[in-house]
C-alpha positions, 0 to 999 in steps of 0.5 A: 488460534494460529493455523502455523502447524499447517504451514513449515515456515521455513520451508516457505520462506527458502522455497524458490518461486515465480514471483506473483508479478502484482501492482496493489494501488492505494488510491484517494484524488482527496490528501489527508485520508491516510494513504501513504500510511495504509500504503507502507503498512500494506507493503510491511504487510504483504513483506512480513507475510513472505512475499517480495515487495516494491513500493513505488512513491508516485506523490510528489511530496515524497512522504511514502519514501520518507516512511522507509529512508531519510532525504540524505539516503537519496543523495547518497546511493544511485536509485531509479526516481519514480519520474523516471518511470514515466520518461521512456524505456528504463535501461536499468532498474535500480532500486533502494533496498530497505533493511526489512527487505522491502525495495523502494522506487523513491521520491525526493521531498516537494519533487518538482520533477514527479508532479510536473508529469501531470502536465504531459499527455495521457500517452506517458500512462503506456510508458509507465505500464511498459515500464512498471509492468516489466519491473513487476516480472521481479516482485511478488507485489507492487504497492503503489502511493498515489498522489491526492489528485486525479492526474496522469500519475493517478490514471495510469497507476490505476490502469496499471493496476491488478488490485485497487484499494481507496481509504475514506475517512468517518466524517461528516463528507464521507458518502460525497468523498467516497462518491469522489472516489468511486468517480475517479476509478470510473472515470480513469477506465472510460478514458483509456477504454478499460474496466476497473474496479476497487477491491477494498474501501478502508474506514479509516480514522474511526474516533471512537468505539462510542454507540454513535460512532459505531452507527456512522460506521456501520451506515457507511459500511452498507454504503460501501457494500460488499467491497468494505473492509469490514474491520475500521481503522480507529484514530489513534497515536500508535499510527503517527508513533510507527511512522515516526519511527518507519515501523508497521503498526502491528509491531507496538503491543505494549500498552492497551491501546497498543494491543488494540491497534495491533489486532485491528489493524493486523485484521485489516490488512488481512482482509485487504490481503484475502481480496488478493485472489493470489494470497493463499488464506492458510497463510494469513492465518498464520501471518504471525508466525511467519512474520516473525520468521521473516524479520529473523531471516532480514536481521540475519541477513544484516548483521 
């Protein structure tokens, strides 16, 4: 049932506000686990709830910008490059603003520029905090894609961090990767001296509803402890279909599997945002409502 009768939308959406000023890192030193896509769904999420959102593309690869923007955007229109956030004070912050409202510090395909800052020396991690941390004084949230490694990137996304959250895939290695992960958070806080914590650990790609199945879940769930997400991301088309079209999941409700998908996955990222201590839950109750809201405001504003 939704909570909306609480909550005047518009009110909300025209209210002036001091921005929250948070950086949300998505994070696994392991590739194919489904980080950039919880990484743009999350940043649709936190947009589609109100709040002004940045996302930040520090993998080189340059997938989590190609999920907002084709390549011949970058070439198009002058934007600050995410390496540029590691190579001193930034005299201008320029972002690419997307239609859904969302701005993106970009990452141009296979760039050799961003992957090559994990050959410098862990100092450039200050430099990054320096400069990620004033950009954040104009943002409600920062979601931030972290390369598939540990490295420089990793540490000081990490350290820069008010909130962690790492997916792990179902499989057969999943409690020797989420000791990986669980490592790689606390080996980044002994180097710089700092304590860092993850607040959410996704079960991503959850084969299928099936009694086995559901046991592996529910055996890496008590693993993770109290920091699991509690609803599993199942494996399913509708994922690779809104990243094809550079759409949140949650907005394909046509079919069975659709609904499905939606629901979940719309359960997820809630419970990813009640972690966030600065989301008030009425609102994610009425995500919805406000989600709709949100979009109107956005295409209004485009056309």
């Amino acid at each position: 049932m939704s909570n909306s009768k609480k909550i005047d939308v518009t009110a909300l959406l025209n209210e002036e506000q001091t921005p929250l000023s948070k950086i949300v890192c998505i994070t696994n030193q392991k590739g194919g686990v489904g980080k950039t896509s919880h990484a743009f769904n999350f940043a649709h999420y936190l947009n589609e709830l109100g709040y002004r959102v940045l996302a930040v593309d520090l993998d080189g690869q340059g997938s989590f910008t190609e999920l907002f923007f084709v390549q011949s955007v970058l070439d198009q229109y002058v934007h600050t490059r995410a390496a540029q956030l590691f190579a001193g004070e930034l005299e201008e912050f320029i972002p690419l603003c997307h239609p859904s409202g969302i701005d993106v510090v970009a990452t141009a395909r296979n760039s050799h520029e961003l992957t090559d800052i994990d050959t410098l020396g862990i100092e450039v991690a200050e430099v990054f905090y320096q400069n990620i941390t004033k950009i954040a004084g104009n943002y409600d949230f920062l979601v931030v894609d972290t390369p598939p490694a540990p490295g420089v990137r990793t540490t000081s996304a990490c350290a820069s961090a008010d909130y962690i959250f790492a997916p792990v895939l179902l499989d057969t290695f999943a409690i020797p990767a989420l000791e990986g992960v669980l490592g790689s958070i606390q080996n980044i806080g002994e180097l710089l001296g700092i304590e860092l914590s993850i607040h959410g650990i996704l079960i991503n790609q959850v084969q299928d509803s099936s009694v086995e199945t559901m046991a592996e879940f529910r055996e890496l769930k008590s693993v993770i402890g109290k920091a699991a997400i509690n609803t599993p991301f199942r494996q399913s088309r509708v994922f690779r279909r809104a990243q094809r079209e550079g759409l949140p999941v949650w907005h394909y409700r046509h079919s069975g599997t659709e609904q499905r998908t939606s629901r979940e996955s719309r359960a997820a990222y809630g419970e990813m945002a009640g972690r966030i201590k600065e989301i008030p839950r009425k609102r994610i109750a009425a995500f919805m409502d406000i989600s709709r809201a949100v979009r109107a405001k956005h295409a209004q504003q485009e056309a």
